[in-house]
VEXVOLO-701582 format. One record per residue: residue in one letter; z, y, x negated of N, C-alpha, C, CB in turn. Coordinates in Angstrom, 2 decimals. Atoms other than C-alpha are relative to their C-alpha. Glycine has a CB too. Layout:
<kollos>
<kollo aa="A" n_up="Z" n_north="Y" n_east="X" ca_up="Z" ca_north="Y" ca_east="X" c_up="Z" c_north="Y" c_east="X" cb_up="Z" cb_north="Y" cb_east="X"/>
...
</kollos>
This chain:
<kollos>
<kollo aa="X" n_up="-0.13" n_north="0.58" n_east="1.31" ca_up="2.53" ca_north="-10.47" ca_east="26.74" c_up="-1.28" c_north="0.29" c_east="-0.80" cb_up="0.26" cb_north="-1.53" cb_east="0.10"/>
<kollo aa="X" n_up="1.66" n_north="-0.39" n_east="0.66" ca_up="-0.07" ca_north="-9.39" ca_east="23.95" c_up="-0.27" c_north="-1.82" c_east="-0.88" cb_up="0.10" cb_north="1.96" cb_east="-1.73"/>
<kollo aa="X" n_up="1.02" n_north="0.87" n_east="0.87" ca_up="-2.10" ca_north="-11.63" ca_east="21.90" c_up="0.07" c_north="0.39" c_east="-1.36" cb_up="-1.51" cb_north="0.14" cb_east="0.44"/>
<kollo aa="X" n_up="0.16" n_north="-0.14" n_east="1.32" ca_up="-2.16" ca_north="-12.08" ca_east="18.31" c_up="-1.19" c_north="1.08" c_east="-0.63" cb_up="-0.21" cb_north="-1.36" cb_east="-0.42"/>
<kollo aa="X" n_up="1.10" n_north="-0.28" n_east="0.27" ca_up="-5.60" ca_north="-10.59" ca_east="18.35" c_up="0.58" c_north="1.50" c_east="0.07" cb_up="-1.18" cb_north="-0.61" cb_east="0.85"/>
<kollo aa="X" n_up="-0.69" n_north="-1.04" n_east="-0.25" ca_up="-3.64" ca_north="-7.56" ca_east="20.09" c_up="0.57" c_north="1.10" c_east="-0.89" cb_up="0.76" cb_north="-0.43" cb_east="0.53"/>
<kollo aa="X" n_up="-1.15" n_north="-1.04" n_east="0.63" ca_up="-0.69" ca_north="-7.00" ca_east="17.83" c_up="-0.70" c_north="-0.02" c_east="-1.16" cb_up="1.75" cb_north="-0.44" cb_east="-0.14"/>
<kollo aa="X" n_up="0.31" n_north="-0.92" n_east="1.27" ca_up="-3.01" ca_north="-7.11" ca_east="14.69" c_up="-0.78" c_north="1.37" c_east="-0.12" cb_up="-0.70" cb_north="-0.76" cb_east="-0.83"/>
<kollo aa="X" n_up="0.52" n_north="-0.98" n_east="-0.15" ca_up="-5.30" ca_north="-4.58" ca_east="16.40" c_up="1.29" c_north="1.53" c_east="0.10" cb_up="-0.92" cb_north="-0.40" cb_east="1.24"/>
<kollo aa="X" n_up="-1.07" n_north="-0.83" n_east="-0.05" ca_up="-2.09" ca_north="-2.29" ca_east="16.79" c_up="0.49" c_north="0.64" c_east="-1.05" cb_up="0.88" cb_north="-0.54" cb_east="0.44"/>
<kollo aa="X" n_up="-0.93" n_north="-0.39" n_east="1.38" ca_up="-0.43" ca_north="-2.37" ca_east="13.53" c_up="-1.25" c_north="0.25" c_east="-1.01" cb_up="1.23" cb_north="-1.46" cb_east="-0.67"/>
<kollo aa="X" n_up="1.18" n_north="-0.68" n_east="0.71" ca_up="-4.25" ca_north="-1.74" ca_east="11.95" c_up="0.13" c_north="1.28" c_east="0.01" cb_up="-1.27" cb_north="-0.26" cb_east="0.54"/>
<kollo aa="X" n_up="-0.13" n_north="-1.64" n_east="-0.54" ca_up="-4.13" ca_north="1.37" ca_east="13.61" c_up="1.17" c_north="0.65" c_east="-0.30" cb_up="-0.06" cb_north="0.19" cb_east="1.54"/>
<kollo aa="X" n_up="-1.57" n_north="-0.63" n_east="0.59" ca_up="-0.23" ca_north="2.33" ca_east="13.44" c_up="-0.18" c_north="-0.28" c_east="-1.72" cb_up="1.71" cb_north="-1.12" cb_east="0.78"/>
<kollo aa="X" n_up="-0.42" n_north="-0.06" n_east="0.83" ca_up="-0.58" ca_north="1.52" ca_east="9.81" c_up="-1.13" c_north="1.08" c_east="-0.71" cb_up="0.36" cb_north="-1.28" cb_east="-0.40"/>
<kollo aa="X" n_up="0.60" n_north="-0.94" n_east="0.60" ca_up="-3.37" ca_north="3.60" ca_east="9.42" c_up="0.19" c_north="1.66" c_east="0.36" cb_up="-1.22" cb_north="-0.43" cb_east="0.14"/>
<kollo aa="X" n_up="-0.69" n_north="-1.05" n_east="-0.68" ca_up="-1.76" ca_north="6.64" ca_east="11.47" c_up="1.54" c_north="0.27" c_east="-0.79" cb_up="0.15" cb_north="-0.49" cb_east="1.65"/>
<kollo aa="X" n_up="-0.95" n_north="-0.29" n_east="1.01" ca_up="0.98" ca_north="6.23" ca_east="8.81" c_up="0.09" c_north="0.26" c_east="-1.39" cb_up="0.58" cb_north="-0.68" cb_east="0.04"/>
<kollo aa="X" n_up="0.48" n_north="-0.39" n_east="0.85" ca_up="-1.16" ca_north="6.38" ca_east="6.00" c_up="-0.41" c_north="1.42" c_east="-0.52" cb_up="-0.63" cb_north="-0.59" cb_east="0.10"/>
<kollo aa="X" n_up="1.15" n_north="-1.74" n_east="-0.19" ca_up="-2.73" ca_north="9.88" ca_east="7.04" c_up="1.17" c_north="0.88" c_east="-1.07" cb_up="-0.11" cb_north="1.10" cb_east="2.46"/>
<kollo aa="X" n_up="-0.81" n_north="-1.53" n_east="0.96" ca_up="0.28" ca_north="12.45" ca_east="5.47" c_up="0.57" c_north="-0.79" c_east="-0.94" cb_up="1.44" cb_north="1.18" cb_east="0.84"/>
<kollo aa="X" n_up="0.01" n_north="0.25" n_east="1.31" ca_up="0.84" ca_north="10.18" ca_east="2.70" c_up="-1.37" c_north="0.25" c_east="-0.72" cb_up="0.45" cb_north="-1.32" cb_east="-0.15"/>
<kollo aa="X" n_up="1.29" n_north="-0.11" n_east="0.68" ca_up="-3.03" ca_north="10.41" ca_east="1.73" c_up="-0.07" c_north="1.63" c_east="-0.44" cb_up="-1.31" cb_north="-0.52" cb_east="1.07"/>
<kollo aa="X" n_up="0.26" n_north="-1.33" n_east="0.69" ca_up="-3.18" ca_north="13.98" ca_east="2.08" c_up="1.51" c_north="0.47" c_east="-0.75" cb_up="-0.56" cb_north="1.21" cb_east="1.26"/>
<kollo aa="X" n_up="-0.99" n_north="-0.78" n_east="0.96" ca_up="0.27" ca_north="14.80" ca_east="0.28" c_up="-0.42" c_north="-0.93" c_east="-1.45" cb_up="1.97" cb_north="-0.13" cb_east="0.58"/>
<kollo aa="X" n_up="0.60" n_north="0.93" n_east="1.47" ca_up="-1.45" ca_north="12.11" ca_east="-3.01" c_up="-0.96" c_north="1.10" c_east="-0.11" cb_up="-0.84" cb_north="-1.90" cb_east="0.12"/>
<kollo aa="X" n_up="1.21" n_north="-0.55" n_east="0.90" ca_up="-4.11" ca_north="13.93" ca_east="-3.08" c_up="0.10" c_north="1.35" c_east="-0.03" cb_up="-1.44" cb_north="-0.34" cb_east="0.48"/>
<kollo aa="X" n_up="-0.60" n_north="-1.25" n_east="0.28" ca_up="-2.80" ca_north="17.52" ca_east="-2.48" c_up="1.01" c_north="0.19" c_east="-1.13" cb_up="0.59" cb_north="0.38" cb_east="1.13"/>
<kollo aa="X" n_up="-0.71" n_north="0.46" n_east="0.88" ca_up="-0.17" ca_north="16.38" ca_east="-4.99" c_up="-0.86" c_north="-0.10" c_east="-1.53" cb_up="0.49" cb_north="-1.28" cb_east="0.59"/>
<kollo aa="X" n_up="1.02" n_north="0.22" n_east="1.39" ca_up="-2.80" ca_north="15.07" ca_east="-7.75" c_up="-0.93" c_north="1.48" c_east="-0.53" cb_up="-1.36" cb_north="-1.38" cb_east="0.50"/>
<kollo aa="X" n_up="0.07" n_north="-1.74" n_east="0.19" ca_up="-4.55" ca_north="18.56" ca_east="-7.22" c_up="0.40" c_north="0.82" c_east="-0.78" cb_up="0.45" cb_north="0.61" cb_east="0.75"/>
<kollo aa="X" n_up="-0.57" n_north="-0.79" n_east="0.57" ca_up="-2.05" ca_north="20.42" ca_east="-7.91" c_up="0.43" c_north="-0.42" c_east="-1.49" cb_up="0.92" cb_north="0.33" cb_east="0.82"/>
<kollo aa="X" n_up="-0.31" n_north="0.04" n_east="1.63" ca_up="-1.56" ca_north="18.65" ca_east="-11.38" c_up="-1.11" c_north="-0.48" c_east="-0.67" cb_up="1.20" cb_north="-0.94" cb_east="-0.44"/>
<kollo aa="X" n_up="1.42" n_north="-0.16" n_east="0.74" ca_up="-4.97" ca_north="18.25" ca_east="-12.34" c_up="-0.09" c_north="0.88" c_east="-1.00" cb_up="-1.04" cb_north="0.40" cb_east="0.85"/>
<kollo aa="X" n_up="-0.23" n_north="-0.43" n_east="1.47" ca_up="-5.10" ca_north="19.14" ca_east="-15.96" c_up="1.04" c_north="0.02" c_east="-0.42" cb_up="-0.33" cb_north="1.05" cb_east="-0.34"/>
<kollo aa="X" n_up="-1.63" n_north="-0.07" n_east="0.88" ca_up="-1.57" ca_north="18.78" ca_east="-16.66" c_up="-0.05" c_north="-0.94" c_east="-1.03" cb_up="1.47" cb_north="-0.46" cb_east="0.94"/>
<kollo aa="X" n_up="-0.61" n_north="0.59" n_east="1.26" ca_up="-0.14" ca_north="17.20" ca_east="-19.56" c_up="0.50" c_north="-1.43" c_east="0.38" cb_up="1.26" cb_north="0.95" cb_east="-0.59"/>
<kollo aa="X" n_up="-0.34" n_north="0.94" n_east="-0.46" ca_up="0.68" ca_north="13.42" ca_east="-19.03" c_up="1.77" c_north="0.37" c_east="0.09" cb_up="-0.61" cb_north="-1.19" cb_east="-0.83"/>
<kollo aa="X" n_up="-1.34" n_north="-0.11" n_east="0.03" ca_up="4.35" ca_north="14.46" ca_east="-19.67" c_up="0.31" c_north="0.94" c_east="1.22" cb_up="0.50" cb_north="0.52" cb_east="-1.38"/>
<kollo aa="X" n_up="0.18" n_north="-0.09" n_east="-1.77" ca_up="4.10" ca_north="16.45" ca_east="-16.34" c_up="0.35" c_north="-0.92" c_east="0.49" cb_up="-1.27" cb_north="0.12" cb_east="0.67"/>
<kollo aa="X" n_up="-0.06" n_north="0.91" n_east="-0.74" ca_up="3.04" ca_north="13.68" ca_east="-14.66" c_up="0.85" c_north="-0.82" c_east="0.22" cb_up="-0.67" cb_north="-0.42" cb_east="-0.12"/>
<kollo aa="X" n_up="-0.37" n_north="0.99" n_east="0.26" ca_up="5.11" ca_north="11.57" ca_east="-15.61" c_up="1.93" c_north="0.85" c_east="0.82" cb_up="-0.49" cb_north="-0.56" cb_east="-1.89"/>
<kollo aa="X" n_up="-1.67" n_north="-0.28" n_east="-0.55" ca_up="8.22" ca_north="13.89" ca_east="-14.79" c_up="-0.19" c_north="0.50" c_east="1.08" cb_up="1.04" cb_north="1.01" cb_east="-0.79"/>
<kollo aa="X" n_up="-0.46" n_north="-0.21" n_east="-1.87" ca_up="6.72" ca_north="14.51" ca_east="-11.06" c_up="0.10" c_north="-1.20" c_east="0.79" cb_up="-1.21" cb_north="0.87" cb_east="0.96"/>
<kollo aa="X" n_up="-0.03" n_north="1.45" n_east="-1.10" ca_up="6.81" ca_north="10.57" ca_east="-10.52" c_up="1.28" c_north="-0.42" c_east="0.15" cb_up="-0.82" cb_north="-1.43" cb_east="-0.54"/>
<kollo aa="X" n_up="-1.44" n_north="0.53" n_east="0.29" ca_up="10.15" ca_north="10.45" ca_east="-12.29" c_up="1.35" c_north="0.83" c_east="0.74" cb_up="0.19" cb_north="0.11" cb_east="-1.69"/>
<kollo aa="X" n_up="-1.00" n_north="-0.29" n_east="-1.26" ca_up="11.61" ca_north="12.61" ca_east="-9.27" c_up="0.18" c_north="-1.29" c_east="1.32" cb_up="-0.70" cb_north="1.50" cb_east="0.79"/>
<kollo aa="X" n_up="-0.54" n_north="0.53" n_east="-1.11" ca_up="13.41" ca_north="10.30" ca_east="-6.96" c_up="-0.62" c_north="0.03" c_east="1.61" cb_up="1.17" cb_north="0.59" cb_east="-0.06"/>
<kollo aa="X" n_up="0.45" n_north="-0.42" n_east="-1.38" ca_up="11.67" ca_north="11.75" ca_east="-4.13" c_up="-1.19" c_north="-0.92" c_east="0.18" cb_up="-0.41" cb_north="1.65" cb_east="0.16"/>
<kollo aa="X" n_up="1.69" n_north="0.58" n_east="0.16" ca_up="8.48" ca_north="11.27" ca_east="-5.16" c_up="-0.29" c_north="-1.27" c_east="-0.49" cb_up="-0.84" cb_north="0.81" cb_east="-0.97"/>
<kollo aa="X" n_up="-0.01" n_north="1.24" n_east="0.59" ca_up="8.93" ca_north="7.88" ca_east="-6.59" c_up="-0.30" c_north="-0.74" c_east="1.24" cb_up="1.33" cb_north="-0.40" cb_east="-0.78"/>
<kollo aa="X" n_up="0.16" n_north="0.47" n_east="-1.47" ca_up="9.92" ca_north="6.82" ca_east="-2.99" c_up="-1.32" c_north="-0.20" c_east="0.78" cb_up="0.68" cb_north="0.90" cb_east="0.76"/>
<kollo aa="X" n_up="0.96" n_north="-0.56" n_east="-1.59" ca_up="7.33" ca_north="8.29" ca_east="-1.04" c_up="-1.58" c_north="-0.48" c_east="-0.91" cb_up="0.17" cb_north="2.55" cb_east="0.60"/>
<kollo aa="X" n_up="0.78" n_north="1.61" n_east="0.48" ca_up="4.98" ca_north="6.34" ca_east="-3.56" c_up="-0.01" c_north="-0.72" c_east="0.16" cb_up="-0.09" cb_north="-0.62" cb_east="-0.68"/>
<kollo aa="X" n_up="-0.16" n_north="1.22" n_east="-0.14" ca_up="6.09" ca_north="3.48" ca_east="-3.09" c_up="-0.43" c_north="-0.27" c_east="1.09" cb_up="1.08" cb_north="-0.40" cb_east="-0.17"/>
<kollo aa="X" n_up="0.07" n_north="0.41" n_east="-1.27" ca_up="6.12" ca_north="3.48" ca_east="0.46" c_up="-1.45" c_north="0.17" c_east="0.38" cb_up="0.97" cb_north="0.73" cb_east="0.88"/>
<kollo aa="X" n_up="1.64" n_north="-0.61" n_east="-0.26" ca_up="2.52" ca_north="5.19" ca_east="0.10" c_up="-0.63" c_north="-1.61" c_east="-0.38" cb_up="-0.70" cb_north="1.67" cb_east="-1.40"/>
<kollo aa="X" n_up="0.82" n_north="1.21" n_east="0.71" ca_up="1.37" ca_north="1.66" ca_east="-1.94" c_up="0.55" c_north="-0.62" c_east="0.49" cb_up="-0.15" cb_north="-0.35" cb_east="-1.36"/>
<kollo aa="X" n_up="-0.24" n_north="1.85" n_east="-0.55" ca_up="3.48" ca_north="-1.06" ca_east="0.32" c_up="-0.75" c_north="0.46" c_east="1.03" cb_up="1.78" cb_north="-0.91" cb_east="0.50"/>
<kollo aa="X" n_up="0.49" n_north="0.27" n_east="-1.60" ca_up="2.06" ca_north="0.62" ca_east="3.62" c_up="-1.80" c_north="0.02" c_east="-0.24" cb_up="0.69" cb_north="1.59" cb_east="1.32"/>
<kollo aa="X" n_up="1.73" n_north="0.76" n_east="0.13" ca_up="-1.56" ca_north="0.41" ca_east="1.89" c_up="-0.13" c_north="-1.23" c_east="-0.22" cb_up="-0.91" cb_north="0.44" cb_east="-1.13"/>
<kollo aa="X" n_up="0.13" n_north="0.98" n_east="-0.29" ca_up="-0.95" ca_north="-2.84" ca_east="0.81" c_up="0.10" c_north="-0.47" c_east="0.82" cb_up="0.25" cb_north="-0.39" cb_east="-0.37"/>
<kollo aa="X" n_up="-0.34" n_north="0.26" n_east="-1.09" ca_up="0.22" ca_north="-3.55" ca_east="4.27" c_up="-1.22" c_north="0.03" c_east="0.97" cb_up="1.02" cb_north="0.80" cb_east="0.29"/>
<kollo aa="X" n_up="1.62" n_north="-0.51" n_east="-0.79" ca_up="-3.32" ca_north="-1.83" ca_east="6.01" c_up="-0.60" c_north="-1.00" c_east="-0.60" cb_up="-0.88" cb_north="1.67" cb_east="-0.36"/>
<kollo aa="X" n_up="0.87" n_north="0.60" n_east="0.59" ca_up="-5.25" ca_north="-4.04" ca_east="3.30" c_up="0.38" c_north="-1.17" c_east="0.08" cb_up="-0.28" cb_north="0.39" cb_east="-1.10"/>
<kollo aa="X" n_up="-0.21" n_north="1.82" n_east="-0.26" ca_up="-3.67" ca_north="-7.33" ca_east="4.22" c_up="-0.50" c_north="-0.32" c_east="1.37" cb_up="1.80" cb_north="-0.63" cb_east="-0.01"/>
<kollo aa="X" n_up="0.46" n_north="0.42" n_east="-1.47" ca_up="-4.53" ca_north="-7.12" ca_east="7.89" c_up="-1.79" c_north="0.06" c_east="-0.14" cb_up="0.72" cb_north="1.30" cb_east="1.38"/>
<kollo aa="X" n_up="1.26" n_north="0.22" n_east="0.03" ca_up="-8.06" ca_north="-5.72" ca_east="7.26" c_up="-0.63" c_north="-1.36" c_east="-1.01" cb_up="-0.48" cb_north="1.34" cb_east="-0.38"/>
<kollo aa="X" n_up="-0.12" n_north="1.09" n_east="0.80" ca_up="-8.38" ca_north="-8.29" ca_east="4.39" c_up="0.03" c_north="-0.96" c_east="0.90" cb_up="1.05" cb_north="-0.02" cb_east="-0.89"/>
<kollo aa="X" n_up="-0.26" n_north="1.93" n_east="-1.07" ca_up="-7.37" ca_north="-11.32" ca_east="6.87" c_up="-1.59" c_north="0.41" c_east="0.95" cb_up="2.33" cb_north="-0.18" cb_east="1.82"/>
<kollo aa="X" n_up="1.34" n_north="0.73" n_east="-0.88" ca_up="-10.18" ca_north="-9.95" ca_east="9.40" c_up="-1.33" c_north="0.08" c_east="-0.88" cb_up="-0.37" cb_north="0.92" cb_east="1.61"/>
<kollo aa="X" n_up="1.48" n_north="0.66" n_east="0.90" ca_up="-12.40" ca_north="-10.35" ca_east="6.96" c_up="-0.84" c_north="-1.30" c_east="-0.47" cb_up="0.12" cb_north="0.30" cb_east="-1.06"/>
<kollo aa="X" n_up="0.83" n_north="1.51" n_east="0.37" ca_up="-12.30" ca_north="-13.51" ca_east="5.74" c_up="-0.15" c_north="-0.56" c_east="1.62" cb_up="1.15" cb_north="-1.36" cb_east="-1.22"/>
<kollo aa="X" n_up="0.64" n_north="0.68" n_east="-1.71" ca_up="-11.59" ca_north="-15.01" ca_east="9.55" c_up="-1.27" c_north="0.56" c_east="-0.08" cb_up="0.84" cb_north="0.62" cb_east="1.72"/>
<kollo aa="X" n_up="1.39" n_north="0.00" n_east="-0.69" ca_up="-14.82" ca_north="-13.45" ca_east="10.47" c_up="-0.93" c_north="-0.79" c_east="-1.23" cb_up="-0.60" cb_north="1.80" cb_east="0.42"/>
<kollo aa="X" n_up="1.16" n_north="0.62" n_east="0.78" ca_up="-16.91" ca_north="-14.72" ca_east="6.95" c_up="0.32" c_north="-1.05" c_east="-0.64" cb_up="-0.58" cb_north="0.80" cb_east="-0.91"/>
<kollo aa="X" n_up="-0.84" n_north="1.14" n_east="0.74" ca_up="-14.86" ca_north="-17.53" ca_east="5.66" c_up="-0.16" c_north="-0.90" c_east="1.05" cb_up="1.66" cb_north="0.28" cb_east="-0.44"/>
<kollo aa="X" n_up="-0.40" n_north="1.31" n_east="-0.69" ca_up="-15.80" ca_north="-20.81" ca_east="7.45" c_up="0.24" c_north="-1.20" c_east="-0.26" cb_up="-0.58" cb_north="-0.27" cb_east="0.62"/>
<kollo aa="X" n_up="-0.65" n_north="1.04" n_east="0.91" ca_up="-14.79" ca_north="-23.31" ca_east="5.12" c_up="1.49" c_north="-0.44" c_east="-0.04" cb_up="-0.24" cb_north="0.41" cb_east="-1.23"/>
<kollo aa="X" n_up="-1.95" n_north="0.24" n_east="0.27" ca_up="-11.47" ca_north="-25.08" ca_east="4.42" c_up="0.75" c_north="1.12" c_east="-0.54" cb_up="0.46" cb_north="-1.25" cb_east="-1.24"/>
<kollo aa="X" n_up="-1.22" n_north="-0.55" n_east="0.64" ca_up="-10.43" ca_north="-22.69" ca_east="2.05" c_up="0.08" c_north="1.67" c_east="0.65" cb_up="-0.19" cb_north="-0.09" cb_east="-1.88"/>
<kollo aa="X" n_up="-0.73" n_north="-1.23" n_east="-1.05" ca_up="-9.87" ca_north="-19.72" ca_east="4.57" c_up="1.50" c_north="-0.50" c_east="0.01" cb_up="-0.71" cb_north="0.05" cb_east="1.88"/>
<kollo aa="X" n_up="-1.23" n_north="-0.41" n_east="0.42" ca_up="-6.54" ca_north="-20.77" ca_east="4.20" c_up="0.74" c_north="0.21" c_east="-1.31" cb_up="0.55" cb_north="-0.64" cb_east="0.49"/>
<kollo aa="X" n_up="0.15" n_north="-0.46" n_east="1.44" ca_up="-6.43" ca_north="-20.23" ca_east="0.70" c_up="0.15" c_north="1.08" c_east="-0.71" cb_up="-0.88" cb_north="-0.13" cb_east="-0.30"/>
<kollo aa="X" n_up="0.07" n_north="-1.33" n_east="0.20" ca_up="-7.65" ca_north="-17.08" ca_east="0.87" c_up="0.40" c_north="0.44" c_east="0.82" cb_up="-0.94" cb_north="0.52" cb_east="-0.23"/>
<kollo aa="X" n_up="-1.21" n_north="-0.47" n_east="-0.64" ca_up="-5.23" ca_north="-16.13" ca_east="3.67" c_up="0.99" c_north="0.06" c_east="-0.52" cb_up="0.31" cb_north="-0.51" cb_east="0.89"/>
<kollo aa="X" n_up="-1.49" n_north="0.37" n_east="0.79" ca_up="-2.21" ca_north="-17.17" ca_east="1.47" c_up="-0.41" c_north="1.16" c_east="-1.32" cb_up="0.26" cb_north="-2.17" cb_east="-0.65"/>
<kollo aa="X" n_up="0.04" n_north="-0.61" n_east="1.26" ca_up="-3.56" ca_north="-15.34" ca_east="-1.56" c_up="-0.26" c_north="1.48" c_east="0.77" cb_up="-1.24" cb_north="-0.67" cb_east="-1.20"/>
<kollo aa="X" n_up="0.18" n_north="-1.03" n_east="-0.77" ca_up="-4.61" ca_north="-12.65" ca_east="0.82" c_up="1.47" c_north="1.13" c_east="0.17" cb_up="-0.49" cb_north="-0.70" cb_east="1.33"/>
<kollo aa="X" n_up="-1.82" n_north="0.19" n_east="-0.22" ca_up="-0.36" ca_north="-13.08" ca_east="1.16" c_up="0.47" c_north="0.75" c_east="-0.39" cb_up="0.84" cb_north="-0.97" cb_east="-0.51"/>
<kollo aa="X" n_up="-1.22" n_north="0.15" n_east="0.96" ca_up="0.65" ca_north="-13.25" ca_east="-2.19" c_up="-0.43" c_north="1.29" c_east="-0.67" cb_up="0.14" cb_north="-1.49" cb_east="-1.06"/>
<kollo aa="X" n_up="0.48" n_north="-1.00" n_east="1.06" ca_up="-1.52" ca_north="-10.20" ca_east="-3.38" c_up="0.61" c_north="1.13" c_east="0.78" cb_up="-1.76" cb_north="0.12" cb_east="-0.35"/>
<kollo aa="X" n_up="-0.58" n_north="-1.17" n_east="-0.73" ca_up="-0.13" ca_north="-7.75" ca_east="-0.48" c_up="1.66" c_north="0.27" c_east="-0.12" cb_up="-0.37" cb_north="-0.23" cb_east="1.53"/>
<kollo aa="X" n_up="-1.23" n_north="-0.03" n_east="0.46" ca_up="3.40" ca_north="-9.09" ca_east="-1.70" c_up="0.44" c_north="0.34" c_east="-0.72" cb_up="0.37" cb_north="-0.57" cb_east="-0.11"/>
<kollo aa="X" n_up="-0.36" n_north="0.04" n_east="1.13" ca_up="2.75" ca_north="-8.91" ca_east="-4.89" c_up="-0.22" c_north="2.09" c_east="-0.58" cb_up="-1.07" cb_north="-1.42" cb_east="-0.75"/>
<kollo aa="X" n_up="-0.20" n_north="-1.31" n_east="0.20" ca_up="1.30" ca_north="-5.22" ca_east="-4.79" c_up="1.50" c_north="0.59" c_east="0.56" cb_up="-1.19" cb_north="0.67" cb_east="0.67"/>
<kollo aa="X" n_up="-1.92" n_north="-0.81" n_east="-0.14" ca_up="4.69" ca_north="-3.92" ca_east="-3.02" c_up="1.07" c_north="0.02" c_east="-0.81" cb_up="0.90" cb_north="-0.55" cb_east="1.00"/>
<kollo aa="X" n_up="-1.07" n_north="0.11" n_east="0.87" ca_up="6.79" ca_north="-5.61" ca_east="-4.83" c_up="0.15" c_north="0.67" c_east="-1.33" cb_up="0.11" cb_north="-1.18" cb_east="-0.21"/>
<kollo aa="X" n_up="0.26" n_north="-0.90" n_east="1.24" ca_up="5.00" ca_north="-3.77" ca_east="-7.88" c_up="0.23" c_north="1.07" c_east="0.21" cb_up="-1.16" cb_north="0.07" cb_east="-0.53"/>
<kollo aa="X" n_up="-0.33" n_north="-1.00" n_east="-0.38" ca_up="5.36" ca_north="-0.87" ca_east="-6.29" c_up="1.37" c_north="0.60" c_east="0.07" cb_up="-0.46" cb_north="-0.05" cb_east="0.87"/>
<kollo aa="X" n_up="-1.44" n_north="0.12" n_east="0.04" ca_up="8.99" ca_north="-0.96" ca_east="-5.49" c_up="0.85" c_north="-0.29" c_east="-1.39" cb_up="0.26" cb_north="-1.04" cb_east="0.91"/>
<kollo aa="X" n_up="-0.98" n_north="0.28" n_east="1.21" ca_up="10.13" ca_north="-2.04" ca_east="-8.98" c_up="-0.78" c_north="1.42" c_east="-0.77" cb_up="-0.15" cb_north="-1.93" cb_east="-0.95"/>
<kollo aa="X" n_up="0.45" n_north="-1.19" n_east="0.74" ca_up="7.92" ca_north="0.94" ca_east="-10.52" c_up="0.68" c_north="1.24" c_east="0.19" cb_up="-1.30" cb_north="0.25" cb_east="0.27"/>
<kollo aa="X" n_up="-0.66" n_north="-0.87" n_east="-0.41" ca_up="9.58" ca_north="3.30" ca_east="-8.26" c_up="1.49" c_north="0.38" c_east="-0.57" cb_up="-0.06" cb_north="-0.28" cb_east="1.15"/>
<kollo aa="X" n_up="-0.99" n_north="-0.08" n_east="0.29" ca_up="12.30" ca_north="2.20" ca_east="-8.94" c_up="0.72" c_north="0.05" c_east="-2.06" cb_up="0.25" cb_north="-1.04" cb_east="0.96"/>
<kollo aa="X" n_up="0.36" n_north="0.02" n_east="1.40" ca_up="11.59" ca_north="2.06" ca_east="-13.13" c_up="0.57" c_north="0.97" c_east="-0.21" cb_up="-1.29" cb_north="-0.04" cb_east="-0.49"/>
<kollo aa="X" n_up="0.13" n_north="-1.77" n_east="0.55" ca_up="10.63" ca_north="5.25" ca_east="-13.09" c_up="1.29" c_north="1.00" c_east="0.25" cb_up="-1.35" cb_north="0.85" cb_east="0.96"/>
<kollo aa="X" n_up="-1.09" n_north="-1.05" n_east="-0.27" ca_up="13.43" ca_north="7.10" ca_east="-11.13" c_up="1.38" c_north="-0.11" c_east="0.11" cb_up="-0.22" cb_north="0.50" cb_east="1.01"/>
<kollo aa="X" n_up="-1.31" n_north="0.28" n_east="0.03" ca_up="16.33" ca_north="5.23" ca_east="-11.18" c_up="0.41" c_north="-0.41" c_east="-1.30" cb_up="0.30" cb_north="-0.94" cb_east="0.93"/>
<kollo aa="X" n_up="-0.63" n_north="0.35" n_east="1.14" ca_up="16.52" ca_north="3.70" ca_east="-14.53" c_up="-0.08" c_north="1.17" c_east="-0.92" cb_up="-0.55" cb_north="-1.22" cb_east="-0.57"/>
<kollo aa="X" n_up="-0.44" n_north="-0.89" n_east="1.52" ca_up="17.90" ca_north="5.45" ca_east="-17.76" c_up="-0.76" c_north="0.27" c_east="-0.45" cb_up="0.66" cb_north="-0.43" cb_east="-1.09"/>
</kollos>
């Protein structure tokens, strides 16, 4: 049976081993349109593909940055309001996805 301590050390790692070929296809991606025209840009986010594979690029960072985030405060937060800033820690890793996911979906699905 693992330990809490365990499965966040795990999914730190797996989420940062899932980060890797989204980082380099953003930034091989941005590269290649470096100096473009915002109207470019705008019509390589407004492919379906690439909308996706954004999105999923910004929930699984928000996802990495909620775990490192938590061992942060646990280790420097010894006050009451460590749970405070665990919950907001929460609502901001929720709240980025969820931004993420409706942008994606803005951009490439709506009219």
């Amino acid at each position: 049976m693992t330990t809490r301590a365990t499965r966040t050390f795990i999914a730190q790692r797996a989420s940062a081993v899932l980060l890797l070929p989204f980082v380099i296809w953003v930034v091989w991606s941005l590269a290649a349109l470096a100096g473009a025209e915002p109207s470019q840009m705008r019509a390589w986010l407004t492919e379906p593909v690439t909308a996706v594979l954004f999105a999923a690029f910004i929930v699984i960072s928000a996802f990495h940055m909620r775990i490192g985030l938590a061992e942060i405060i646990e280790d420097y937060v010894h006050s009451g309001a460590k749970g405070v800033f665990m919950t907001l820690n929460w609502l901001a890793a929720i709240a980025v996805g969820a931004a993420a996911i409706y942008a994606a979906y803005a951009l490439a699905f709506s009219s």
